[in-house]
BAFI-3210 file (N, C-alpha, C; in Angstrom, 3 decimals, decimal comma, padded with zeros to 6 digits):
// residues 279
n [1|2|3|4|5|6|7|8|9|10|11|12|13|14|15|16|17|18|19|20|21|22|23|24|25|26|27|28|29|30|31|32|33|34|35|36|37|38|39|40|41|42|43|44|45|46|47|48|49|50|51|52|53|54|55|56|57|58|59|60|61|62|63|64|65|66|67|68|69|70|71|72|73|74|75|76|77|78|79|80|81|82|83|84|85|86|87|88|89|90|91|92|93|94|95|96|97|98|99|100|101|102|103|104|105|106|107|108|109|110|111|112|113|114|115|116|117|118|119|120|121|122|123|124|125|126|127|128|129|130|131|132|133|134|135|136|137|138|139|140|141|142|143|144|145|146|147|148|149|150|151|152|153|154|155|156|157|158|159|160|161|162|163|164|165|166|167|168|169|170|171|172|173|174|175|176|177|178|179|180|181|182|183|184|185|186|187|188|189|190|191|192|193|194|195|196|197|198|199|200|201|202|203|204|205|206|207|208|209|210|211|212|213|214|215|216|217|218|219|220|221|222|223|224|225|226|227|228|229|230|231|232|233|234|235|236|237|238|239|240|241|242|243|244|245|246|247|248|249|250|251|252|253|254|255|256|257|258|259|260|261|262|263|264|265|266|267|268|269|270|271|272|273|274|275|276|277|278|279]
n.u [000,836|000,618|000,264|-000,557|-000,334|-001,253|000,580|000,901|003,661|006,296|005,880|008,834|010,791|012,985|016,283|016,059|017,469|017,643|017,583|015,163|012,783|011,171|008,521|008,197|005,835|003,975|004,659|002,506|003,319|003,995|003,418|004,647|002,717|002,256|003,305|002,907|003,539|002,534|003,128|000,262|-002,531|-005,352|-007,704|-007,100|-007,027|-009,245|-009,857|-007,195|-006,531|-008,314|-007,354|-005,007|-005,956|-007,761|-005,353|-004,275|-005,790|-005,870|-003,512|-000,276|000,705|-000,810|-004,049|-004,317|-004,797|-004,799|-004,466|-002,823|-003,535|-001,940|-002,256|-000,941|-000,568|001,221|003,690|006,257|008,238|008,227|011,154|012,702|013,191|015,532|014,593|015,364|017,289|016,125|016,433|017,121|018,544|019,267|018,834|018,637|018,373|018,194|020,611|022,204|021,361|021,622|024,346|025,163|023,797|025,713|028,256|027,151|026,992|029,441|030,728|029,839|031,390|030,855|031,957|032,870|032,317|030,323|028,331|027,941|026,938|024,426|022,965|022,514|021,091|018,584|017,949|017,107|013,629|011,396|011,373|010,010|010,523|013,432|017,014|020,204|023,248|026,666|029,127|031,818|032,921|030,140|028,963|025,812|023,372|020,809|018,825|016,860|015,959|014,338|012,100|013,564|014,216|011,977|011,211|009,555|007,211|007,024|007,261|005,451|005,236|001,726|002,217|005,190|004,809|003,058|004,809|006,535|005,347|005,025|007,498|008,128|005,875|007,110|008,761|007,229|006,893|005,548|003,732|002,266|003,777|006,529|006,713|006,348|008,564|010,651|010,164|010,647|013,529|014,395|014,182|015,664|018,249|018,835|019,936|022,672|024,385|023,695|024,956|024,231|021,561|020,090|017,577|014,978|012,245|009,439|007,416|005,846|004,917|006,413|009,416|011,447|014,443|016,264|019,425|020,193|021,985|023,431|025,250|024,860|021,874|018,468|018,428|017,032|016,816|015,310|014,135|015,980|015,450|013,463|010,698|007,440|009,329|009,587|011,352|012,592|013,907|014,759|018,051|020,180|023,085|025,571|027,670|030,956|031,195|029,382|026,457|024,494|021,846|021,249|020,704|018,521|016,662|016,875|015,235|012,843|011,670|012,045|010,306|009,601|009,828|009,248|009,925|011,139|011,968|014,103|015,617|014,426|015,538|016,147|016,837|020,407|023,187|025,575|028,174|027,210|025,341|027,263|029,251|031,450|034,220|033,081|035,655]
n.v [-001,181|002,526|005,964|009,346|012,630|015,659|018,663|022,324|023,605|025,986|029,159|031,229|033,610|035,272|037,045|038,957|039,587|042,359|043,253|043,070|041,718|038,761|036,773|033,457|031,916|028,997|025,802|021,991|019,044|015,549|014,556|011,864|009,968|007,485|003,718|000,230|-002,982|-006,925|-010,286|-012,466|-014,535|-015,413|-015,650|-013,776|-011,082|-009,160|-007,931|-006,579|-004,893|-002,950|-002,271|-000,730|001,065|002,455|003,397|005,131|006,868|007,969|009,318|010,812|012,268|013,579|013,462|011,457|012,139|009,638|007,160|003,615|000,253|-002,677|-006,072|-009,025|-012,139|-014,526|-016,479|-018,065|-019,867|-018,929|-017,803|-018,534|-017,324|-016,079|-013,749|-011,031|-010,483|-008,108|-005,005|-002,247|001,045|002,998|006,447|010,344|012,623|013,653|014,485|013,137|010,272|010,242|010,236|007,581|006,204|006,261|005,201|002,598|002,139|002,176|000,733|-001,927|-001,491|000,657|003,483|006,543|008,451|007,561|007,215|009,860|010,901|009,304|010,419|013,202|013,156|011,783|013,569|015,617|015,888|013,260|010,235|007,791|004,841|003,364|004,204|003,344|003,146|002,869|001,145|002,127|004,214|006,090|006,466|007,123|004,597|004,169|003,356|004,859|007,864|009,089|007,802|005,717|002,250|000,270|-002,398|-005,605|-007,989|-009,391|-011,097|-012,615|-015,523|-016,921|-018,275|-017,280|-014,897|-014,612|-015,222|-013,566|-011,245|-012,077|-012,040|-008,851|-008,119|-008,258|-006,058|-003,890|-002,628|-004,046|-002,840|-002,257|-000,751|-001,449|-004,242|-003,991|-003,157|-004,267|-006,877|-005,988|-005,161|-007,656|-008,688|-007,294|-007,525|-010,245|-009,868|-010,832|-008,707|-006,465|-004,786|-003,282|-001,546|001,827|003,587|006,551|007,473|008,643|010,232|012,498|012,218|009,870|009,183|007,222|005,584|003,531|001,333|-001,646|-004,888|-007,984|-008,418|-007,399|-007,022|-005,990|-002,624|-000,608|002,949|005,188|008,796|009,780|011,833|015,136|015,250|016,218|016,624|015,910|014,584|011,778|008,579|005,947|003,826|001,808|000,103|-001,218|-003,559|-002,583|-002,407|-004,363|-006,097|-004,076|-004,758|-007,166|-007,059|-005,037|-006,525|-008,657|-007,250|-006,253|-008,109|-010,943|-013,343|-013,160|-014,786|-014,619|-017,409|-017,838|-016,302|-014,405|-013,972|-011,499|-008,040|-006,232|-002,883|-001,969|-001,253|000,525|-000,649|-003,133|-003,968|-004,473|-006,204|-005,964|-003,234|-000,029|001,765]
n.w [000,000|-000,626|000,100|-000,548|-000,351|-001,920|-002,103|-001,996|-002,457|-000,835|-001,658|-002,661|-002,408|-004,555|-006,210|-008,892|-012,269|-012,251|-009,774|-007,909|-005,723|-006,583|-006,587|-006,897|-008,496|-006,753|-006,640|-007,323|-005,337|-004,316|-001,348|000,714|002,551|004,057|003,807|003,365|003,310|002,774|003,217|002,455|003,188|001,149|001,955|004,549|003,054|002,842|005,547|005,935|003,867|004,460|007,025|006,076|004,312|006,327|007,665|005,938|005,720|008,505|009,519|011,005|009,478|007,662|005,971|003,276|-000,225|-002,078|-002,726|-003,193|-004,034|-003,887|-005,368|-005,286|-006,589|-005,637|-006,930|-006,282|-004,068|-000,338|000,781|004,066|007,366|010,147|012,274|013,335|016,454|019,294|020,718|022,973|022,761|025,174|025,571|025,469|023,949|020,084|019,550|020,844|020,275|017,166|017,340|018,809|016,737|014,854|015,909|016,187|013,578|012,921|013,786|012,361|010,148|008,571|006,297|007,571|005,754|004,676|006,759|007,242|004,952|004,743|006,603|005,785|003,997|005,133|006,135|004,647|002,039|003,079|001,508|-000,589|-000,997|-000,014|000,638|-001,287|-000,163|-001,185|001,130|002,028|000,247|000,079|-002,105|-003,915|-004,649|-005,901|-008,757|-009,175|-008,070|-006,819|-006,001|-005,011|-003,458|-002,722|-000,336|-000,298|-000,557|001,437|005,213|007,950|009,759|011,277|014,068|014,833|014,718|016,852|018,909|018,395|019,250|022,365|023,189|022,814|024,454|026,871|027,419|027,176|024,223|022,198|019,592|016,385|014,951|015,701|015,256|012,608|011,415|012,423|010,754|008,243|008,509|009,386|006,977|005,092|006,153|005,543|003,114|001,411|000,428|001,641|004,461|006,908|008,247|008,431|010,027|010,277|011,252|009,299|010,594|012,087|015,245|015,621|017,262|017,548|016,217|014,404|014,219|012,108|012,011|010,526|012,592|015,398|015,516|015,701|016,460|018,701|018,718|020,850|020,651|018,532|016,970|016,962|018,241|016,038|013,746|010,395|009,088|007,329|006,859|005,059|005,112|003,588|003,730|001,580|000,271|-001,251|-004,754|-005,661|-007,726|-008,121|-008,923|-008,368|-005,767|-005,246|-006,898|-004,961|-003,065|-003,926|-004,951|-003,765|-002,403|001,160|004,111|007,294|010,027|012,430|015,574|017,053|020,986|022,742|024,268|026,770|027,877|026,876|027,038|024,652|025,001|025,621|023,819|021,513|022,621|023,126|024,730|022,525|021,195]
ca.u [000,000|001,146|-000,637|000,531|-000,718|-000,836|000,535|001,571|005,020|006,158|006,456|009,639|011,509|014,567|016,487|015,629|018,547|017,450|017,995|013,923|012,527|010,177|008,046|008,281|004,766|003,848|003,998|001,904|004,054|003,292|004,445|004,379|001,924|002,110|003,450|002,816|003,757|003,098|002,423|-000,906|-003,432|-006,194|-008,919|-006,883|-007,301|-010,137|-009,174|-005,558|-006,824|-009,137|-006,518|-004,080|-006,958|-007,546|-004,182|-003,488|-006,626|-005,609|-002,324|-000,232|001,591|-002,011|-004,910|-003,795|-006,007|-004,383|-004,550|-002,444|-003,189|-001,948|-002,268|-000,483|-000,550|002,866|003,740|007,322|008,184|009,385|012,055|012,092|014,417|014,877|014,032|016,775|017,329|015,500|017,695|016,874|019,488|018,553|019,727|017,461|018,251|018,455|021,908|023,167|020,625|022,582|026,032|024,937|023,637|026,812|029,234|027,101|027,150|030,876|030,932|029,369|032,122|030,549|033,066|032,185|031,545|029,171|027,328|027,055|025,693|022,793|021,809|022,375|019,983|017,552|017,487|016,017|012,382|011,243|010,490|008,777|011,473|015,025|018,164|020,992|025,011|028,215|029,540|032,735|033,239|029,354|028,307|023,897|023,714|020,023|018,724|015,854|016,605|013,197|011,253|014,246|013,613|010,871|011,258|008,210|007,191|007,780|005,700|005,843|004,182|000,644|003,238|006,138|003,973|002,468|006,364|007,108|004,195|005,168|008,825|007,523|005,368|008,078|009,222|006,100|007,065|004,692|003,045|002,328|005,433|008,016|006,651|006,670|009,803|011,307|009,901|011,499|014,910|015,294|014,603|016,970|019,800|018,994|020,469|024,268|025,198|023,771|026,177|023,567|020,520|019,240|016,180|014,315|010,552|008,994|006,350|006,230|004,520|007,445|010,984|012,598|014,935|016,873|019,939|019,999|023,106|023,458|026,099|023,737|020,509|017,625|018,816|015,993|016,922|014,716|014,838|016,499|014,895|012,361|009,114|007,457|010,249|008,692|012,247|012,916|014,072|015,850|019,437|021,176|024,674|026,062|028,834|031,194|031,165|028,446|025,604|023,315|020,295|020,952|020,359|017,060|015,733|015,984|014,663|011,795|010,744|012,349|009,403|010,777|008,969|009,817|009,085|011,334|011,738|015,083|015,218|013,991|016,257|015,771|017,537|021,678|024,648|026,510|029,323|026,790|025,167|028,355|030,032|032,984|034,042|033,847|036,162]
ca.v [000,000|003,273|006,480|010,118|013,694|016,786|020,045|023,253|024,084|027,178|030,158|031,822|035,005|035,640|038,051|039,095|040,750|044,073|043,437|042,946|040,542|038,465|035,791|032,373|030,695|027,780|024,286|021,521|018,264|014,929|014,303|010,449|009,956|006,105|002,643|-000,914|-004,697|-007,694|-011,240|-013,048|-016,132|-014,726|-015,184|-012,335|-010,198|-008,320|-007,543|-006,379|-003,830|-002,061|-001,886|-000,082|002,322|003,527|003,967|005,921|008,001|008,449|009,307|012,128|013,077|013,892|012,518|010,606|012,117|008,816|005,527|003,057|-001,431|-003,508|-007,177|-009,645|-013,978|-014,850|-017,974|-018,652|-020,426|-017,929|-017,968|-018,654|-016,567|-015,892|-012,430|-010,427|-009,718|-006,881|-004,607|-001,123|001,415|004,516|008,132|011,371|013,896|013,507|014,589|011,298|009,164|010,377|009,678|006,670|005,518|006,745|004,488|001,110|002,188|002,283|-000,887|-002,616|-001,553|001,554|004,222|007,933|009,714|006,747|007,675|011,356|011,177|008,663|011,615|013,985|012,239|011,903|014,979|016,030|015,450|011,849|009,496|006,379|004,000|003,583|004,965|002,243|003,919|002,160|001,484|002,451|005,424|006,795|006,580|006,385|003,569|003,177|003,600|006,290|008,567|010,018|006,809|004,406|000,874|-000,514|-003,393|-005,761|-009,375|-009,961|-011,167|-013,761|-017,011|-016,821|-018,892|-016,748|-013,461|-014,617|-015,331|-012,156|-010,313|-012,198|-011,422|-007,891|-007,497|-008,506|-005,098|-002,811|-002,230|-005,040|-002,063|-002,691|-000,084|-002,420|-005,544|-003,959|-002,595|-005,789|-007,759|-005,384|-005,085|-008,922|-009,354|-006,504|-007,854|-011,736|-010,030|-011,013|-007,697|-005,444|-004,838|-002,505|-000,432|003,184|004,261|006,955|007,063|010,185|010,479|013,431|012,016|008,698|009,602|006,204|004,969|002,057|000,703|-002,950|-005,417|-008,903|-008,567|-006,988|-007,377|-004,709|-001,761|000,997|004,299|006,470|010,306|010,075|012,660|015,519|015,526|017,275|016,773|015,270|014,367|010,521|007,815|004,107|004,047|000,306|000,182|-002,451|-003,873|-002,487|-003,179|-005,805|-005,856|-003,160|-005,385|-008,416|-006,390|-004,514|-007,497|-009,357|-006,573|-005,854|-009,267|-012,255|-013,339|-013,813|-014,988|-014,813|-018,492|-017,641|-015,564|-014,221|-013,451|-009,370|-008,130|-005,026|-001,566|-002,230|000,243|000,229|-001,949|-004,545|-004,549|-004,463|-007,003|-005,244|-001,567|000,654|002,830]
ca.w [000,000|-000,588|000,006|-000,808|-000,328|-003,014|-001,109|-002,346|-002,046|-000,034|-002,111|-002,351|-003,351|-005,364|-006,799|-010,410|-012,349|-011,987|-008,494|-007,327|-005,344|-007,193|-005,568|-007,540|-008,686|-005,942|-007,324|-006,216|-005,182|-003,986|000,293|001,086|003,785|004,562|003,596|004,084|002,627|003,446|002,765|003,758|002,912|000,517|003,608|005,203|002,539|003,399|006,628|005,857|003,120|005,264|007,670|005,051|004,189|007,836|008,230|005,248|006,111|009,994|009,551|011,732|008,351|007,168|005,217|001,911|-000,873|-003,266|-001,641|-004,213|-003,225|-005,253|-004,679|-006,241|-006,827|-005,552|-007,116|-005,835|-002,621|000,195|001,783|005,508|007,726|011,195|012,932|014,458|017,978|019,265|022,056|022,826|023,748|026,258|025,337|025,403|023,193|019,152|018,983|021,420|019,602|016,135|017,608|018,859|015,744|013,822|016,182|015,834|012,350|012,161|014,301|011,734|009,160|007,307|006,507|008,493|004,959|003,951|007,426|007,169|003,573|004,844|007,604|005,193|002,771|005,247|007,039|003,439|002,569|002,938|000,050|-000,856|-000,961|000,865|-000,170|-001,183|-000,346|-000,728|002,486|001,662|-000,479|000,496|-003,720|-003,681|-005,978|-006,463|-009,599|-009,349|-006,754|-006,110|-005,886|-004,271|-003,521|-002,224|000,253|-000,681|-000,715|003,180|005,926|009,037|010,023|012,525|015,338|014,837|015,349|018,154|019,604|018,951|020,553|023,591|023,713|022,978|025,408|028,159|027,295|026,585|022,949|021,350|018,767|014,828|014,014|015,664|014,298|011,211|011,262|012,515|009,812|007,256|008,565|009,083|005,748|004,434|006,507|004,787|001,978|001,825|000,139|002,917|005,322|007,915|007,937|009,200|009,418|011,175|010,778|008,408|011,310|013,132|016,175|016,149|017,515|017,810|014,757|014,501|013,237|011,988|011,388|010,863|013,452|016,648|015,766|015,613|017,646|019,022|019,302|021,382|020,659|017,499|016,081|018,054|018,009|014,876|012,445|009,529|007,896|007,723|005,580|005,121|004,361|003,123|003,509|000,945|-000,281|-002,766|-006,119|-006,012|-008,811|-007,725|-009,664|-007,783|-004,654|-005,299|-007,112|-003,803|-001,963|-003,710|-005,501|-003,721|-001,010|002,816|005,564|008,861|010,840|014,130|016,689|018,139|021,586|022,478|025,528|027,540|027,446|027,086|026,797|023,621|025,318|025,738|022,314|020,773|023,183|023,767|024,732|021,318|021,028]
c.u [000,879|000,433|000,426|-000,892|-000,258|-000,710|001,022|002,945|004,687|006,786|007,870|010,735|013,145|015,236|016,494|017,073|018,788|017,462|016,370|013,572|011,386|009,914|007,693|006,779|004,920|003,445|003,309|002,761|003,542|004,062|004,129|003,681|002,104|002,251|003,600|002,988|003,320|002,138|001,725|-001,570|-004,515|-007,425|-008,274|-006,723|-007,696|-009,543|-007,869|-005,996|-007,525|-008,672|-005,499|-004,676|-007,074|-006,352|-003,714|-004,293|-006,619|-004,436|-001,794|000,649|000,553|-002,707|-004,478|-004,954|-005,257|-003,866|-003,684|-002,318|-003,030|-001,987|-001,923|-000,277|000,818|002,922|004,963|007,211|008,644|010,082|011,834|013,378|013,934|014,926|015,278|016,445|016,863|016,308|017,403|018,011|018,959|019,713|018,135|017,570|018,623|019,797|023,199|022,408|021,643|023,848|026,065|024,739|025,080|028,084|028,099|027,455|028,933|031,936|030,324|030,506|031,562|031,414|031,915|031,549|030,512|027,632|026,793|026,856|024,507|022,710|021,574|021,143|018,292|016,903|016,608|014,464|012,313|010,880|010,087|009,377|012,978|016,617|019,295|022,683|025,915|028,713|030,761|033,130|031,393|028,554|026,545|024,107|022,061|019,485|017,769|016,065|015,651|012,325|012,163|014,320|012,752|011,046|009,914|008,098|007,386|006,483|006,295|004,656|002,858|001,860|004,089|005,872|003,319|003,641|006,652|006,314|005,167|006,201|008,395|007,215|006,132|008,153|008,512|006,745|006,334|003,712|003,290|004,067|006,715|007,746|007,046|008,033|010,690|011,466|010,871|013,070|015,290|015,093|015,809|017,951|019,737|019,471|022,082|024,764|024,905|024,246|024,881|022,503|020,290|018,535|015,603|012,931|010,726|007,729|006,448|006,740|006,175|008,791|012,003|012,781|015,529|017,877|020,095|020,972|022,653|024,219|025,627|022,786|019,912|017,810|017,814|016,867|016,117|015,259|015,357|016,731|014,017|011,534|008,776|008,050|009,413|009,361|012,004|013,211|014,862|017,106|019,545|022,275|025,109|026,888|029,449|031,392|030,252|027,275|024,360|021,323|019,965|020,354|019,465|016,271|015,559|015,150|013,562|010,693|010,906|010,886|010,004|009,960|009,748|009,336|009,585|011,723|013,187|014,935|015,181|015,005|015,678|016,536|019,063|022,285|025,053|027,565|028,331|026,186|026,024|029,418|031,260|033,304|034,039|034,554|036,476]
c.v [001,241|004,403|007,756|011,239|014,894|017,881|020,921|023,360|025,134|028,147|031,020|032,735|034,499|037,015|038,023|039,522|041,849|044,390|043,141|041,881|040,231|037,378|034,585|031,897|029,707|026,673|023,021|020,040|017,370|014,617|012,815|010,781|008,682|005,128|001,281|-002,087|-005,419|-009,183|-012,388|-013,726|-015,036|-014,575|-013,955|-011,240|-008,749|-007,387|-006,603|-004,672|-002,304|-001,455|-000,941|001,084|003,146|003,893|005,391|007,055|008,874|008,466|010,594|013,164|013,314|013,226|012,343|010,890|011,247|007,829|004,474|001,508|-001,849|-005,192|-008,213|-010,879|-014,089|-016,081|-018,898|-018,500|-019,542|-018,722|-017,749|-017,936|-016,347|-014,532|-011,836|-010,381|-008,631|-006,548|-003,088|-000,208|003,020|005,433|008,943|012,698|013,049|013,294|013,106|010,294|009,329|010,279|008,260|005,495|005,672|005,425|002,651|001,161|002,013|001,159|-001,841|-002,400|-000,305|002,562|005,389|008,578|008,838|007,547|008,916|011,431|010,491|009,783|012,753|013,944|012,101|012,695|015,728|015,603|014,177|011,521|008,608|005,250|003,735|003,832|003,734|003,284|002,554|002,210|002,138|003,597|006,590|007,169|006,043|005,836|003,285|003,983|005,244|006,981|009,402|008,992|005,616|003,449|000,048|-002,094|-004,408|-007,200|-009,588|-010,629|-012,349|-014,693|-016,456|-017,329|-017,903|-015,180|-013,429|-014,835|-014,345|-011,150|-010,489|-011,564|-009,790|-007,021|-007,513|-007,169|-003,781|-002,413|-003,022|-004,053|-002,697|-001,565|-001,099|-003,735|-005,058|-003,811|-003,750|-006,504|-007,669|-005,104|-006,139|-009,394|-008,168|-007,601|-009,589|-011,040|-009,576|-010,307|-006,533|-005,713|-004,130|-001,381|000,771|003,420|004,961|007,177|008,770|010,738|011,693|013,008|010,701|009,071|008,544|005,685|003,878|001,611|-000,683|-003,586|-006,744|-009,406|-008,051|-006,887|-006,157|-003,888|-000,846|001,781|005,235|007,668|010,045|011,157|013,535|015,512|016,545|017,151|015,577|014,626|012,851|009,625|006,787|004,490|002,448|000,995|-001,204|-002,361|-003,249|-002,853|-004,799|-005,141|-005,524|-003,728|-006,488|-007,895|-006,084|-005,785|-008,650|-008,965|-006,444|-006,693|-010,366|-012,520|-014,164|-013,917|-015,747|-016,078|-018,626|-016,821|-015,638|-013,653|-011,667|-009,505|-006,548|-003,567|-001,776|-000,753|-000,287|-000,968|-003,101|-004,645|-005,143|-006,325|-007,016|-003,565|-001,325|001,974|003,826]
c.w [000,000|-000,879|000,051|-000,854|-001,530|-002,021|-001,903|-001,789|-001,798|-000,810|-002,022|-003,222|-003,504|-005,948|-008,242|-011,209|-012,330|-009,916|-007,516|-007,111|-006,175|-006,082|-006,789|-007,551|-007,925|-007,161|-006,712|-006,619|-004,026|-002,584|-000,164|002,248|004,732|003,557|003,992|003,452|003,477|003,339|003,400|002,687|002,120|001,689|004,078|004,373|002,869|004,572|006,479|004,894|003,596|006,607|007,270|005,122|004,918|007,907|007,545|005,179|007,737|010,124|009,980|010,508|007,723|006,259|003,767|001,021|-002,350|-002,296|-002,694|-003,296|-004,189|-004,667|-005,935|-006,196|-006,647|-005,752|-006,241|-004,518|-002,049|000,656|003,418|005,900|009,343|011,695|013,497|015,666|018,195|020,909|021,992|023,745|024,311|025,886|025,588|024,440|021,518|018,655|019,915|020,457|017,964|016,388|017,680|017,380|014,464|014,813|016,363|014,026|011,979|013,023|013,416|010,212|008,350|007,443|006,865|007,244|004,268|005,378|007,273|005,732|003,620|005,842|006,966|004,115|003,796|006,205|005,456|003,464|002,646|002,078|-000,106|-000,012|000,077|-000,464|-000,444|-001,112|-000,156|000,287|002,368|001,203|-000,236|-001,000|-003,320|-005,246|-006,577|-007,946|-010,134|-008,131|-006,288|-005,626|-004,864|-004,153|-002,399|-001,725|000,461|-000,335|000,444|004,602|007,646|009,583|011,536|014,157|015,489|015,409|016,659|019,247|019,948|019,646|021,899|024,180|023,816|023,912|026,661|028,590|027,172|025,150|022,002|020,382|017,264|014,275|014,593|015,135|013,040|010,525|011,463|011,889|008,962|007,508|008,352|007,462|004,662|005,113|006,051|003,681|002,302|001,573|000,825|003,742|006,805|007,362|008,550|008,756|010,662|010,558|010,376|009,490|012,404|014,882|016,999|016,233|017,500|016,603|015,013|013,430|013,236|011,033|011,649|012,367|014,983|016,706|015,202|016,864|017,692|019,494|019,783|020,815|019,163|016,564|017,356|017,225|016,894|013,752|011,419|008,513|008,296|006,407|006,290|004,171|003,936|002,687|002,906|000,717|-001,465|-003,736|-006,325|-007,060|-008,215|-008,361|-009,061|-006,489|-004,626|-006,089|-005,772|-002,707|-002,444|-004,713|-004,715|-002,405|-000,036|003,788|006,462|009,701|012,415|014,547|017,669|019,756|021,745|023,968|026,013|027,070|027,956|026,307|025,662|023,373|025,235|024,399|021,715|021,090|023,387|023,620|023,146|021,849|019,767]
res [x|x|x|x|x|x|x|x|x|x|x|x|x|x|x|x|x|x|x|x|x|x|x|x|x|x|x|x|x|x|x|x|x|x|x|x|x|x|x|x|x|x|x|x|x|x|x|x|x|x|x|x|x|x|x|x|x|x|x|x|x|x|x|x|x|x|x|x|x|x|x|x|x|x|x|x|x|x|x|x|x|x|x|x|x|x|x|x|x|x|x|x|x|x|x|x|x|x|x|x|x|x|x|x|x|x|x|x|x|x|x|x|x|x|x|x|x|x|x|x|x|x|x|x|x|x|x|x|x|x|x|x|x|x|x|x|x|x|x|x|x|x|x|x|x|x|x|x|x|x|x|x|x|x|x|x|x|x|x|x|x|x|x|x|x|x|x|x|x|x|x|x|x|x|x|x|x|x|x|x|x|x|x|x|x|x|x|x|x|x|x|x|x|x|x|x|x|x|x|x|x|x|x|x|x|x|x|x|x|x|x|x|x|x|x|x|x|x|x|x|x|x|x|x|x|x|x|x|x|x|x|x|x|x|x|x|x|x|x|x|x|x|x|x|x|x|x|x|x|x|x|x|x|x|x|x|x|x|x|x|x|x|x|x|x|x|x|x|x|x|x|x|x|x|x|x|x|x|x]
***
């Protein structure tokens, strides 16, 4: 599902060559409002659609006047995979939550100017899709750069969902945005040429982001972001020089379902995510 708002852009002056301010014609341009995947039994259809709908009509990034479902006969077998670890680390302000996320990030191997071009990227507006950078040299590799790539085909077993509730709820965090979000990272990081993910939500109202490695799991960041800000986006940090087609074709055709359930843990320090001091 994918739903999207028409807004005016915000008028704005320039200088003319005669030296006078003029005021530029407003254009009207489409926000993203809300997106959702995810793969289910034709009985749950119904249900699931009408769930999409509300959402993309009760949404704090505002009402979606373009609703887009598409639904599609998946013939090929998924793939089964298991769930990351879920581990939440405590900070309070944006600017520790962005450090924070910059040293798991560079515990996971991404070079510093790969990181500050994914915050740079999504301190801009938000867009559909996620952004793909070279870990290494910090090159955005994906092909359309307004649209991105769409993480699709994904989903997790009735048993496996009901696992993770539980662990979940241990913790009070059992909500549809961390399932969802969960879902979608462990199946980014099943692909062998992503190295780590960032993502902070485009939601005003949601402050906690998350980075996600094969190597520590699904990390929460509280705060990440304040309240209000309406920037957000998905980074993928991949490998260099791998075939940028093999990559988005497993991200946004191969189908992955989730059948187990890593354990969820509580709120740990860096040292303990990590499993040894970083320095």
């Amino acid at each position: 599902m994918r739903a999207a708002k028409t807004v005016k852009s915000q008028k704005s002056k320039v200088k003319s060559p005669n030296l006078k301010l003029k005021t530029q014609n407003s254009k009207m341009s489409k926000i993203h409002i809300s997106g959702a995947e995810g793969l289910y039994k034709q009985s749950e259809i119904q249900t699931v659609v009408k769930k999409y709908i509300e959402r993309a009509l009760n949404h704090s990034r505002g009402k979606a006047d373009k609703i887009v479902i598409t639904i599609e006969d998946i013939k090929q077998q998924p793939e089964t995979i298991t769930a990351l670890p879920v581990v939440t680390i405590e900070n309070t302000t944006s600017q520790e939550g962005g450090k924070i996320a910059g040293y798991l990030l560079r515990a996971a191997g991404i070079s510093k100017i790969a990181i500050d071009k994914a915050f740079e990227l999504i301190k801009r507006d938000s867009m559909r899709g996620a952004i793909l950078i070279a870990a290494e040299h910090g090159r955005r590799l994906e092909p359309d750069k307004e649209k991105g790539v769409r993480v699709s085909r994904l989903g997790i077993t009735k048993s496996a969902r009901k696992q993770l509730s539980i662990e979940l709820m241990r913790y009070r965090i059992n909500t549809e945005i961390v399932q969802e979000a969960l879902i979608l990272a462990s199946k980014v990081s099943s692909c062998n040429h992503v190295i780590a993910e960032l993502c902070i939500s485009d939601d005003p109202d949601y402050t906690t982001g998350y980075v996600a490695s094969r190597d520590f799991g699904y990390v929460r960041i509280p705060h990440i972001k304040n309240k209000g800000n309406k920037s957000g986006g998905r980074v993928f940090f991949v490998r260099e020089g791998v075939d940028i087609r093999n990559v988005i074709g497993y991200l946004e055709k191969k189908p992955v379902v989730i059948n187990k359930i890593s354990s969820c843990k509580g709120i740990e320090s860096i040292d303990e995510i990590l499993g040894h001091p970083y320095l």
